[in-house]
N, C-alpha and C positions, 0 to 999 in steps of 0.2 A: 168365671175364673179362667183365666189363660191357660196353654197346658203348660208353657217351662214355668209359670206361677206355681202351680201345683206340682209338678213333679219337684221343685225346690222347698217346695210346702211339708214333701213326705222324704226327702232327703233330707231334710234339719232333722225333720223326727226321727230318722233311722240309722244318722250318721254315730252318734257313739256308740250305735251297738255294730259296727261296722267289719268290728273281726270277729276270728272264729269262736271267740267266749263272750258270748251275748248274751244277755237279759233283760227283756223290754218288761215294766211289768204292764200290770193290768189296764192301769188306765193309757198307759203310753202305747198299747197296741188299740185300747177304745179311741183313741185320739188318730190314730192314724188308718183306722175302720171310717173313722166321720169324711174321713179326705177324703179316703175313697169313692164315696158315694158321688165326688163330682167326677170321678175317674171314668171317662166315656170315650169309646173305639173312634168316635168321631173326631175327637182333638187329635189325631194321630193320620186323619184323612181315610179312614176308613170307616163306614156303618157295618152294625151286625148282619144288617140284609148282604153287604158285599163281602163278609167272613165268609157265611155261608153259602153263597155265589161260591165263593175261592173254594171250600170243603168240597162241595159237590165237583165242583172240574178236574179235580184231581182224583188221580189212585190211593194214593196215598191214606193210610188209615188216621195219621193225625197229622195237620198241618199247621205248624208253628213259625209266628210271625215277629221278629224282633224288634221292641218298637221303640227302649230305651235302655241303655243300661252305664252304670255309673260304680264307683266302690262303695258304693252304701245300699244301692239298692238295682234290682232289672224288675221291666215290665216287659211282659208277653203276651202275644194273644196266640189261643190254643182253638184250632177248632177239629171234630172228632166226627168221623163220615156216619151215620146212621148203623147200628150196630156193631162198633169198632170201639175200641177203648183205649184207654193213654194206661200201658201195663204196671202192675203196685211198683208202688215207686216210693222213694222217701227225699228227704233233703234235712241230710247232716248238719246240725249246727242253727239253724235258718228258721226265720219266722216268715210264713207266706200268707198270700190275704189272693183270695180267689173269688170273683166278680161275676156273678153269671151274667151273660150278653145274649143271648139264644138258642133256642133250642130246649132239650129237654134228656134226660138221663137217670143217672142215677151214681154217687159217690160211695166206697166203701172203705172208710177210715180203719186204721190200727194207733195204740196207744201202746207205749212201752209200760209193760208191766215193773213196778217197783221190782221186785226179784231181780230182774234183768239188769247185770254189770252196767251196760249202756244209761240206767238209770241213776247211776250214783258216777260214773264216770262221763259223764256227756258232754264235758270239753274236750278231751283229746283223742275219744278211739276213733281209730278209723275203720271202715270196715272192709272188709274182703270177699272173696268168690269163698263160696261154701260156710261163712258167716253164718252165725245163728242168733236171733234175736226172740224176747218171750215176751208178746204182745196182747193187748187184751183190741179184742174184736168191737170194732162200735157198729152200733143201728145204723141200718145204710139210710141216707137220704136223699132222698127225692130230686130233682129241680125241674123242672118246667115252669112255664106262664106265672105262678106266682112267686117263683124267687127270680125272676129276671132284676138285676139289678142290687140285687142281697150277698151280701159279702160274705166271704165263709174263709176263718183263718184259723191256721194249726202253727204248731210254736218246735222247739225241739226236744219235746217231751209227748206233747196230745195230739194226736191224728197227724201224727207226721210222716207217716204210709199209707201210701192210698189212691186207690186206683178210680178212674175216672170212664163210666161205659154212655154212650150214647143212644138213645131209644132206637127203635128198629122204622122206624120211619120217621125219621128228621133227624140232623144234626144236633150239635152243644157246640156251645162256643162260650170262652170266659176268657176274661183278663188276670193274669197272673201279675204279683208282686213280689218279688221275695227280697230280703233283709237278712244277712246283704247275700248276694246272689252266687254262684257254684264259682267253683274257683280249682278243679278237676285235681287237687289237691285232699286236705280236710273236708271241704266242701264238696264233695263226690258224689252227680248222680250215680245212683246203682239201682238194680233192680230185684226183686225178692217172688219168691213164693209161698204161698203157705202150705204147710206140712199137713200130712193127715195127721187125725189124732193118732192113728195107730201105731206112727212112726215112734222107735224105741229113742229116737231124740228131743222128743217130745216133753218139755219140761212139765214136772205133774201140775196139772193145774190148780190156782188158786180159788176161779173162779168159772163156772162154766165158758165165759165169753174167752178165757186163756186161749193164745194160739203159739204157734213157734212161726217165725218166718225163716228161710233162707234166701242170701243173696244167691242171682245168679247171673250168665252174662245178658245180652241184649235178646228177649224171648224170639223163637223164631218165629217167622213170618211178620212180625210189626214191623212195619212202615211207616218213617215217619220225612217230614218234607219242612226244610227250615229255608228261613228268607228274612230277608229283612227288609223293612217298612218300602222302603222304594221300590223295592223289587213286586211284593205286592201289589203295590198301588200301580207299578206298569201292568202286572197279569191280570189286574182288573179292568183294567182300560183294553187290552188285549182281546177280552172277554166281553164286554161290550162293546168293541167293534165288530167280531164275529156273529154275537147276538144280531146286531143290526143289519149286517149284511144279510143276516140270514133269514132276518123277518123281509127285507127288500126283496129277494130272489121269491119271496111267500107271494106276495102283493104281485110280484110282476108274472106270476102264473093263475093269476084271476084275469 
């Protein structure tokens, strides 16, 4: 399957839900899970091996690669340096479908707990700095070696917060989709914390897993590095020229 095949293949599927009050249901996000799976870094002119090339070269704690984007739908590739993380994050409105491509980490999802206004009102809030939402905590998951290739999607109700950490020796890398994509609007990345329990804003909980998030602005210290596809694919080429110079200058000192 060609990639503008495919990327038209999951634009039909993602186009009515195209604004900001969407509802895909169940089989229509299984339907567009299945697409997925032909969704490969390398229709786009990149392999995982050269993600992680690009991860390692840089400072940068996460380095995002723009590789399509349309009013129905963007795809992205995210790769995340050896113990650095893509900080909790959510996406307002938006069904996402996350591709592991390599590496290895660990994901830690929030769900909005029914109590929370967010949960009966989730077409039109938007949210703000100092925000407060009451989330239920999910089991973190694993990825390495045997989800490489395993799709993992959150809607805008389940695991639509959630922070992404990379193992302390090797990278992560995966293919984002989101439906339809940020729009700095309704659709507002923002970024959250979560509360201690002790905190007196702490909504009492229903369940032990209960949490409270707050938003807050861009955490200090992350660093993050955006580009888009050609730009990439020149600092790969860039990178493998240096590489080879540098193996020749190896050879001509034997």
């Amino acid at each position: 399957m060609t990639r503008d095949f495919l990327i038209k293949r999951i634009a039909e599927a993602a186009r009515k839900k195209s604004v900001s009050v969407s509802s895909l249901s169940e089989s229509e996000v299984g339907d567009i899970g299945v697409l997925l799976k032909d969704l490969r870094l390398e229709l786009f002119g990149i392999s995982p091996d050269q993600l992680k090339n690009l991860v390692n070269s840089v400072e940068e704690d996460v380095t995002r690669i723009e590789l399509f984007e349309s009013k129905e739908i963007s795809i992205i590739a995210f790769g995340v340096k050896p113990g650095r993380a893509i900080p909790l994050h959510n996406h307002p409105y938006m069904y996402g479908f996350m591709k592991h491509v390599m590496g290895s980490g660990n994901v830690q999802s929030y769900t909005f707990d029914s109590k929370d206004d967010a949960y009966n009102i989730i077409d039109d809030r938007i949210f703000y700095a100092g925000d407060l939402v009451h989330v239920i905590k999910r089991p973190v998951t694993t990825i390495g070696r045997a989800t490489v290739d395993k799709v993992f999607n959150f809607d805008p109700k389940i695991d639509n917060f959630h922070t992404v950490v990379a193992s302390e020796n090797e990278p992560v890398g995966f293919i984002d989709v989101l439906i339809p994509p940020y729009d700095g609007n309704v659709r507002k990345l923002s970024f959250w914390r979560e509360l201690l329990q002790s905190d007196e804003r702490v909504l009492e909980p229903s369940l032990a897993e209960c949490r409270t998030l707050e938003q807050i602005g861009i955490p200090e210290n992350f660093t993050r590095l955006h580009m888009g596809r050609a730009a990439a694919i020149k600092r790969l080429e860039d990178l493998n020229i240096t590489r080879n110079n540098q193996t020749t200058k190896v050879n001509q000192n034997y």
